[in-house]
N, C-alpha and C positions, 0 to 999 in steps of 0.2 A: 504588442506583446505576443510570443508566441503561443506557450501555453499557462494558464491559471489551473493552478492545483488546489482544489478544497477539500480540507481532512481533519483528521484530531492532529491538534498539537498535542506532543506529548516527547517529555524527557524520556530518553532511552536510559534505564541504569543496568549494565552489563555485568552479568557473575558468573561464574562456574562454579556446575555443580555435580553431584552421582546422581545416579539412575536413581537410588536409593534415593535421595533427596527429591526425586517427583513422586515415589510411590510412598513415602510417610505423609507428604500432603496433598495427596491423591490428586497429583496432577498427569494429564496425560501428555506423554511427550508431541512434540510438535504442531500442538497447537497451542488457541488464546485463548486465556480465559479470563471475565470481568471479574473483578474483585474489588469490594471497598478501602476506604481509608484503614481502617482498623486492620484489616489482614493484610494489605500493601505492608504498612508501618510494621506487624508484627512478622512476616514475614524476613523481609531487610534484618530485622533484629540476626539471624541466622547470616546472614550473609556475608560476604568479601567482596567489596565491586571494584570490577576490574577497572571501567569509566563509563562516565557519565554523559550523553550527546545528546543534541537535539533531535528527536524524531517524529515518529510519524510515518507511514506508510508511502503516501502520497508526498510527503514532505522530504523523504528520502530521493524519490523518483526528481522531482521536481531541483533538487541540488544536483544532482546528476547530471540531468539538461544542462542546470548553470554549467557544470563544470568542462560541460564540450560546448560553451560559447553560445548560449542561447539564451535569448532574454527571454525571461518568467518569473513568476508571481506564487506567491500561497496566502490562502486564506483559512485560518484556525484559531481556535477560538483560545484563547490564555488569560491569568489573572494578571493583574499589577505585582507579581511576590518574586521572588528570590527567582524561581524556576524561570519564570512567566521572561523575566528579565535574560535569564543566560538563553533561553530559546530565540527570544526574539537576536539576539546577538549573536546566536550561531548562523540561522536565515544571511543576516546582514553583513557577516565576514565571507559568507560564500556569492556572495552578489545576486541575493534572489530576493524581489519586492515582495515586503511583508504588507499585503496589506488589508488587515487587523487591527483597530486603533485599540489595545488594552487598556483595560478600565478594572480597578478593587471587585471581585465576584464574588457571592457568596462562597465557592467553592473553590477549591486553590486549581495551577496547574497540573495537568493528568501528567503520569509518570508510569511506565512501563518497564516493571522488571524481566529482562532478558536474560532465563536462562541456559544456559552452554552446557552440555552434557560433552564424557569424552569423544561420543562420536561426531560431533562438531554440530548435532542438531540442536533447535533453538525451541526452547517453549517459553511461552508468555502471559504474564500477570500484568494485568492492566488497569490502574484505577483510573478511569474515565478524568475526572475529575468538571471542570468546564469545561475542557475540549468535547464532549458529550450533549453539551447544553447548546450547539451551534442553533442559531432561527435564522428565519429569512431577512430577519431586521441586520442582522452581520456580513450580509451580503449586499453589494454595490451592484446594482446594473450596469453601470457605466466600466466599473470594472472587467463583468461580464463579456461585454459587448469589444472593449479592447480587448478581446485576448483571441487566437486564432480558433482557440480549442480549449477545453476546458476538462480539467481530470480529476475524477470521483476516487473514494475510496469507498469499498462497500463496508469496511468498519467502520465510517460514519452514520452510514444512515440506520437509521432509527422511528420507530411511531412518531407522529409529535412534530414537535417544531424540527429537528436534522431534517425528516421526511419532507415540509417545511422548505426549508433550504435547500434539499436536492430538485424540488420542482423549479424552483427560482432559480436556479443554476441551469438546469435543461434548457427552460424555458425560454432564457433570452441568449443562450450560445448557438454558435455559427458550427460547432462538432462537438459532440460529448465521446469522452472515452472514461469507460471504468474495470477497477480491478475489484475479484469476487473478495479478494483480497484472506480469505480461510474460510477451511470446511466450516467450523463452527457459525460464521457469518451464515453461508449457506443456509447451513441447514435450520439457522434460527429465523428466516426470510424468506423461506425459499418461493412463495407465490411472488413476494414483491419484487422481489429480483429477477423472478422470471419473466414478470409483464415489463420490468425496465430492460431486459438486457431482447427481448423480441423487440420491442416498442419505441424504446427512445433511447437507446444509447448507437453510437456509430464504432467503436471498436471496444471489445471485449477482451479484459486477460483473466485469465484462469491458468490455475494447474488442474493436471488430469482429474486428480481426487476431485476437486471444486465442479469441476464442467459435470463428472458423470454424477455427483449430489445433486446437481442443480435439475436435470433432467432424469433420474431417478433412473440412471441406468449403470450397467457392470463392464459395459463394452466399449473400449475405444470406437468401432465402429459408428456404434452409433453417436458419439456425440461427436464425428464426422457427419454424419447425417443431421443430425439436430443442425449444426452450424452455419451447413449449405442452405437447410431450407429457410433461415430467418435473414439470410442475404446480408448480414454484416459482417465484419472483420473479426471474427472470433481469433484470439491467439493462446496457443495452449503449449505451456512451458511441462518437460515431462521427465524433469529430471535427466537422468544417464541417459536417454533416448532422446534427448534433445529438445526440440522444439518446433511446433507445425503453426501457420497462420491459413486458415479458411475466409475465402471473402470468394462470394458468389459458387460457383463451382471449381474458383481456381485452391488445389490446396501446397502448399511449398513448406518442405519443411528442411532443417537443420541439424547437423548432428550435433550432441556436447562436448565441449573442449577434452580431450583424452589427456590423463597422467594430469589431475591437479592435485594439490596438495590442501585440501580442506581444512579449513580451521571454524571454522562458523558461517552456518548456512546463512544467517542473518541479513536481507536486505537482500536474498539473490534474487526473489522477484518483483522487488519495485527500482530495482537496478536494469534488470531484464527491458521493464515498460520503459524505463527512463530511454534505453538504447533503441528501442524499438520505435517510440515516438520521436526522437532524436532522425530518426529515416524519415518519416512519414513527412516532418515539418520542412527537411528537407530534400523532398522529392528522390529520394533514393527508392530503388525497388524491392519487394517484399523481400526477396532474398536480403537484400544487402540490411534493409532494419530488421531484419533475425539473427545475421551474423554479429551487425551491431550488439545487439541485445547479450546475446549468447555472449561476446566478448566482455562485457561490462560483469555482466553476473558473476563470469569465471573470474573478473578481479576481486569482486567483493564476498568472495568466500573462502579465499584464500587471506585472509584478512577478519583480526575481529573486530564485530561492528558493520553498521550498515553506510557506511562513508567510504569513499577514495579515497 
Protein backbone atom coordinates (compact mmCIF):
# COMPACT_ATOMS: atom_id res chain seq x y z
CA UNK A 1 0.00 0.00 0.00
CA UNK A 2 1.04 3.35 -0.70
CA UNK A 3 -0.22 5.53 1.83
CA UNK A 4 -2.60 4.84 5.14
CA UNK A 5 -4.56 7.61 6.20
CA UNK A 6 -5.66 7.88 9.93
CA UNK A 7 -8.45 10.44 11.07
CA UNK A 8 -11.94 11.13 12.18
CA UNK A 9 -14.44 9.60 10.23
CA UNK A 10 -17.01 11.79 9.80
CA UNK A 11 -20.31 12.44 7.65
CA UNK A 12 -19.88 15.65 5.80
CA UNK A 13 -23.59 17.51 5.83
CA UNK A 14 -23.37 20.59 3.55
CA UNK A 15 -25.76 23.86 3.79
CA UNK A 16 -25.68 27.26 2.95
CA UNK A 17 -25.93 29.92 4.91
CA UNK A 18 -25.72 34.27 5.60
CA UNK A 19 -23.10 35.82 7.46
CA UNK A 20 -25.87 36.51 9.60
CA UNK A 21 -26.39 33.05 10.17
CA UNK A 22 -22.74 32.55 11.84
CA UNK A 23 -23.05 35.80 13.89
CA UNK A 24 -26.56 34.87 15.79
CA UNK A 25 -24.74 31.63 16.69
CA UNK A 26 -21.67 33.12 17.25
CA UNK A 27 -19.79 31.28 15.03
CA UNK A 28 -16.55 32.40 13.42
CA UNK A 29 -16.21 32.27 9.81
CA UNK A 30 -13.74 29.85 8.61
CA UNK A 31 -13.06 27.98 11.10
CA UNK A 32 -13.99 24.54 13.24
CA UNK A 33 -15.66 24.30 15.96
CA UNK A 34 -16.47 21.02 18.44
CA UNK A 35 -20.01 20.94 19.31
CA UNK A 36 -22.19 18.15 21.02
CA UNK A 37 -25.02 16.18 20.20
CA UNK A 38 -27.59 18.41 21.46
CA UNK A 39 -26.34 21.62 19.44
CA UNK A 40 -25.28 19.43 16.22
CA UNK A 41 -29.19 18.23 16.22
CA UNK A 42 -30.55 21.66 17.20
CA UNK A 43 -28.58 23.46 14.93
CA UNK A 44 -29.68 21.18 11.66
CA UNK A 45 -33.12 21.91 12.89
CA UNK A 46 -32.46 25.64 11.01
CA UNK A 47 -30.98 24.10 8.13
CA UNK A 48 -31.46 23.11 4.30
CA UNK A 49 -28.61 20.55 3.31
CA UNK A 50 -27.59 20.74 0.34
CA UNK A 51 -25.82 16.78 0.58
CA UNK A 52 -24.71 14.62 2.64
CA UNK A 53 -20.84 12.73 1.97
CA UNK A 54 -18.47 10.92 3.64
CA UNK A 55 -15.70 12.92 5.21
CA UNK A 56 -13.07 13.46 7.15
CA UNK A 57 -10.10 15.60 6.47
CA UNK A 58 -7.50 12.93 5.97
CA UNK A 59 -10.20 10.75 4.46
CA UNK A 60 -10.86 13.34 1.80
CA UNK A 61 -6.99 13.44 0.91
CA UNK A 62 -6.75 9.80 0.90
CA UNK A 63 -9.84 9.45 -1.90
CA UNK A 64 -8.15 11.67 -3.87
CA UNK A 65 -4.88 9.48 -4.11
CA UNK A 66 -7.57 6.67 -4.87
CA UNK A 67 -8.80 8.65 -7.57
CA UNK A 68 -5.32 9.34 -9.48
CA UNK A 69 -4.76 5.47 -9.31
CA UNK A 70 -3.12 4.70 -6.09
CA UNK A 71 -3.53 2.10 -3.75
CA UNK A 72 -4.50 3.37 -0.03
CA UNK A 73 -5.95 2.67 3.08
CA UNK A 74 -8.07 4.72 6.11
CA UNK A 75 -8.28 4.03 9.24
CA UNK A 76 -11.34 5.90 11.38
CA UNK A 77 -13.15 5.19 13.88
CA UNK A 78 -17.35 4.67 13.27
CA UNK A 79 -20.42 3.02 14.81
CA UNK A 80 -22.41 -0.03 13.54
CA UNK A 81 -25.64 2.96 12.67
CA UNK A 82 -27.13 4.31 9.68
CA UNK A 83 -24.18 6.88 9.19
CA UNK A 84 -21.42 4.56 10.28
CA UNK A 85 -22.89 2.33 7.22
CA UNK A 86 -23.26 5.06 4.21
CA UNK A 87 -19.39 6.08 5.36
CA UNK A 88 -18.10 2.94 5.25
CA UNK A 89 -19.78 2.58 1.56
CA UNK A 90 -18.73 5.70 0.41
CA UNK A 91 -14.69 4.64 1.26
CA UNK A 92 -15.67 1.30 -0.66
CA UNK A 93 -17.33 2.80 -3.89
CA UNK A 94 -14.05 4.92 -4.30
CA UNK A 95 -11.57 1.93 -4.01
CA UNK A 96 -9.95 2.89 -0.74
CA UNK A 97 -9.18 -0.01 2.01
CA UNK A 98 -11.28 0.67 5.02
CA UNK A 99 -9.54 -0.73 7.42
CA UNK A 100 -11.83 -0.40 10.61
CA UNK A 101 -13.66 -3.43 11.64
CA UNK A 102 -17.16 -1.33 13.13
CA UNK A 103 -18.67 -2.52 15.98
CA UNK A 104 -22.25 -0.88 18.10
CA UNK A 105 -20.27 2.26 20.23
CA UNK A 106 -21.56 3.87 22.79
CA UNK A 107 -21.52 7.01 20.73
CA UNK A 108 -23.01 7.25 17.22
CA UNK A 109 -21.04 8.29 14.13
CA UNK A 110 -19.26 12.03 14.15
CA UNK A 111 -21.03 14.23 11.59
CA UNK A 112 -19.80 17.53 10.31
CA UNK A 113 -22.01 20.38 9.59
CA UNK A 114 -20.41 22.29 6.50
CA UNK A 115 -21.34 25.72 6.34
CA UNK A 116 -21.19 27.73 2.83
CA UNK A 117 -21.35 31.39 3.29
CA UNK A 118 -21.91 33.57 -0.12
CA UNK A 119 -18.46 34.13 -0.36
CA UNK A 120 -17.81 30.34 -0.94
CA UNK A 121 -15.93 30.17 2.50
CA UNK A 122 -16.67 27.12 4.77
CA UNK A 123 -17.17 27.17 8.50
CA UNK A 124 -17.48 23.98 10.62
CA UNK A 125 -19.62 22.37 13.47
CA UNK A 126 -18.27 19.09 14.30
CA UNK A 127 -19.75 16.68 16.57
CA UNK A 128 -16.91 14.30 17.25
CA UNK A 129 -19.03 11.65 17.89
CA UNK A 130 -16.64 8.01 18.09
CA UNK A 131 -14.44 9.27 15.37
CA UNK A 132 -12.89 11.09 18.58
CA UNK A 133 -12.69 8.16 20.68
CA UNK A 134 -9.86 6.61 18.23
CA UNK A 135 -6.98 4.20 20.72
CA UNK A 136 -4.20 2.39 19.92
CA UNK A 137 -6.27 -0.85 20.22
CA UNK A 138 -8.02 0.42 16.51
CA UNK A 139 -4.77 0.46 15.07
CA UNK A 140 -3.05 -2.63 13.39
CA UNK A 141 0.79 -2.72 13.19
CA UNK A 142 0.81 -4.82 10.37
CA UNK A 143 -1.35 -2.40 8.87
CA UNK A 144 1.06 0.06 9.73
CA UNK A 145 4.09 -1.44 8.56
CA UNK A 146 2.22 -2.15 4.93
CA UNK A 147 1.75 1.07 3.97
CA UNK A 148 4.80 3.27 2.43
CA UNK A 149 3.69 6.40 4.41
CA UNK A 150 1.30 6.97 6.68
CA UNK A 151 -0.97 10.42 7.09
CA UNK A 152 -2.17 12.23 10.28
CA UNK A 153 -4.62 14.62 10.69
CA UNK A 154 -4.05 17.02 13.53
CA UNK A 155 -7.97 17.19 14.17
CA UNK A 156 -7.48 13.95 15.42
CA UNK A 157 -5.21 14.02 17.89
CA UNK A 158 -6.19 14.64 21.16
CA UNK A 159 -5.05 14.03 25.23
CA UNK A 160 -5.71 10.41 25.79
CA UNK A 161 -6.08 7.51 23.94
CA UNK A 162 -6.02 9.60 19.84
CA UNK A 163 -2.55 10.81 21.49
CA UNK A 164 -2.41 6.94 22.13
CA UNK A 165 -2.80 6.20 18.54
CA UNK A 166 -0.80 8.84 17.06
CA UNK A 167 2.34 7.33 18.92
CA UNK A 168 1.36 3.93 17.52
CA UNK A 169 1.15 5.13 14.14
CA UNK A 170 4.70 7.17 14.22
CA UNK A 171 5.96 4.59 15.80
CA UNK A 172 5.96 1.67 13.51
CA UNK A 173 5.74 3.75 9.98
CA UNK A 174 8.48 3.73 7.38
CA UNK A 175 7.45 8.11 6.76
CA UNK A 176 4.91 10.01 8.72
CA UNK A 177 3.17 13.04 7.08
CA UNK A 178 0.76 15.35 8.81
CA UNK A 179 -1.68 18.16 8.13
CA UNK A 180 -1.93 21.19 11.11
CA UNK A 181 -5.14 20.64 9.54
CA UNK A 182 -6.81 24.50 11.36
CA UNK A 183 -5.90 27.41 13.26
CA UNK A 184 -8.14 26.41 16.11
CA UNK A 185 -6.32 22.69 16.23
CA UNK A 186 -3.19 24.88 16.40
CA UNK A 187 -3.79 26.84 18.79
CA UNK A 188 -5.68 24.31 21.14
CA UNK A 189 -2.12 22.02 20.88
CA UNK A 190 0.24 24.19 20.12
CA UNK A 191 3.32 22.65 22.37
CA UNK A 192 2.25 19.24 21.22
CA UNK A 193 2.32 19.94 17.73
CA UNK A 194 5.28 21.65 18.02
CA UNK A 195 7.44 18.70 19.48
CA UNK A 196 5.65 16.32 16.63
CA UNK A 197 6.09 18.51 13.75
CA UNK A 198 10.28 19.27 14.88
CA UNK A 199 10.50 15.72 16.12
CA UNK A 200 8.68 13.10 14.46
CA UNK A 201 6.94 13.93 11.58
CA UNK A 202 8.67 13.90 7.77
CA UNK A 203 6.41 16.24 5.84
CA UNK A 204 4.39 19.08 7.09
CA UNK A 205 1.12 20.87 5.52
CA UNK A 206 0.02 23.89 6.82
CA UNK A 207 -1.67 27.20 5.67
CA UNK A 208 0.17 30.34 6.38
CA UNK A 209 -2.43 31.33 9.34
CA UNK A 210 -1.51 27.65 10.93
CA UNK A 211 2.50 27.76 10.34
CA UNK A 212 2.78 31.53 11.80
CA UNK A 213 0.07 30.17 15.07
CA UNK A 214 2.30 27.30 15.37
CA UNK A 215 5.44 29.29 15.85
CA UNK A 216 3.95 32.47 17.31
CA UNK A 217 5.02 34.54 14.69
CA UNK A 218 3.49 37.68 12.18
CA UNK A 219 5.89 37.06 9.33
CA UNK A 220 6.06 34.88 6.46
CA UNK A 221 9.68 35.36 6.77
CA UNK A 222 10.07 33.69 9.47
CA UNK A 223 8.19 30.73 9.27
CA UNK A 224 10.66 30.30 6.12
CA UNK A 225 13.16 30.23 8.67
CA UNK A 226 11.37 28.23 11.27
CA UNK A 227 10.98 25.44 8.40
CA UNK A 228 14.60 25.42 7.12
CA UNK A 229 15.94 24.94 10.50
CA UNK A 230 13.88 21.71 11.59
CA UNK A 231 15.12 20.24 8.06
CA UNK A 232 11.84 18.65 7.06
CA UNK A 233 9.43 19.20 4.31
CA UNK A 234 7.37 21.77 5.46
CA UNK A 235 4.42 22.79 2.75
CA UNK A 236 2.59 25.97 3.12
CA UNK A 237 -0.54 26.50 1.01
CA UNK A 238 -1.12 30.52 0.84
CA UNK A 239 -4.12 30.89 -0.70
CA UNK A 240 -4.01 33.75 -4.01
CA UNK A 241 -0.20 33.52 -3.38
CA UNK A 242 -0.04 30.21 -4.12
CA UNK A 243 1.99 27.68 -2.53
CA UNK A 244 5.78 27.16 -1.18
CA UNK A 245 7.42 23.66 0.06
CA UNK A 246 10.65 24.12 2.31
CA UNK A 247 12.73 20.82 2.78
CA UNK A 248 16.38 21.58 3.83
CA UNK A 249 17.41 24.93 2.55
CA UNK A 250 15.77 24.12 -0.82
CA UNK A 251 12.50 26.56 -0.99
CA UNK A 252 10.14 26.13 -4.51
CA UNK A 253 7.24 27.67 -4.66
CA UNK A 254 4.06 27.88 -7.05
CA UNK A 255 1.63 30.44 -8.16
CA UNK A 256 -2.33 29.85 -7.79
CA UNK A 257 -4.46 28.94 -10.56
CA UNK A 258 -5.63 32.70 -11.91
CA UNK A 259 -9.49 33.45 -13.06
CA UNK A 260 -11.29 30.41 -11.08
CA UNK A 261 -14.69 30.41 -10.39
CA UNK A 262 -15.12 29.69 -6.49
CA UNK A 263 -17.93 28.01 -5.16
CA UNK A 264 -16.76 26.31 -1.92
CA UNK A 265 -13.55 26.39 -0.42
CA UNK A 266 -14.28 23.10 1.20
CA UNK A 267 -11.69 20.17 0.86
CA UNK A 268 -9.05 22.80 -0.85
CA UNK A 269 -6.45 21.56 1.35
CA UNK A 270 -6.66 18.06 1.87
CA UNK A 271 -7.01 18.04 -1.93
CA UNK A 272 -3.89 20.10 -2.08
CA UNK A 273 -1.86 17.15 0.36
CA UNK A 274 -3.76 14.48 -1.64
CA UNK A 275 -1.77 16.08 -4.95
CA UNK A 276 1.17 16.77 -3.32
CA UNK A 277 1.79 13.32 -1.86
CA UNK A 278 0.42 11.96 -5.07
CA UNK A 279 4.29 13.50 -6.39
CA UNK A 280 6.14 12.36 -3.57
CA UNK A 281 4.89 8.56 -3.81
CA UNK A 282 5.66 8.85 -7.20
CA UNK A 283 8.95 10.27 -7.47
CA UNK A 284 7.93 13.45 -9.28
CA UNK A 285 9.89 16.68 -8.14
CA UNK A 286 9.04 19.21 -5.64
CA UNK A 287 7.86 21.49 -8.33
CA UNK A 288 5.87 19.03 -10.25
CA UNK A 289 3.90 17.70 -6.57
CA UNK A 290 2.99 21.57 -6.04
CA UNK A 291 1.67 21.91 -9.38
CA UNK A 292 -0.03 18.70 -8.72
CA UNK A 293 -1.47 19.78 -5.60
CA UNK A 294 -2.19 23.38 -6.70
CA UNK A 295 -4.15 21.60 -9.84
CA UNK A 296 -6.42 19.33 -7.62
CA UNK A 297 -7.39 22.05 -5.12
CA UNK A 298 -8.22 24.50 -8.02
CA UNK A 299 -10.84 21.61 -8.96
CA UNK A 300 -12.32 21.18 -5.74
CA UNK A 301 -13.37 24.50 -5.04
CA UNK A 302 -14.84 25.19 -7.98
CA UNK A 303 -17.23 22.63 -6.94
CA UNK A 304 -19.37 22.05 -3.76
CA UNK A 305 -17.99 19.56 -1.37
CA UNK A 306 -14.82 18.16 -0.73
CA UNK A 307 -15.02 15.22 -3.58
CA UNK A 308 -14.06 15.15 -7.42
Amino acid sequence: MKILGIGNAIVDVLCKVSDEFLAQHLLTKSTMKLIDEIEFKELLKSLKIEETISGGSVANSIVGLSQLGNEVGFIGKISDDSLGEKYEDGLKKEKVKYLYEKKQEEMPTGSCLILITPDSERTMCTFLGTAGKVNDNDIKEKHIKNAEMVFLEGYLWDEGDPKKAFDKAIANSKKVAMSLSDLFCVERHKSHFLELVKNKLDIIFANEQEILSLISSKTFGEAISFSKEIKKNVVITRGEKGAVSITQDQIIEVNAQPNLKIKDLTGAGDLFAAGYLHGIINQLSTKECLIKGTELSSKIIQKIGARI
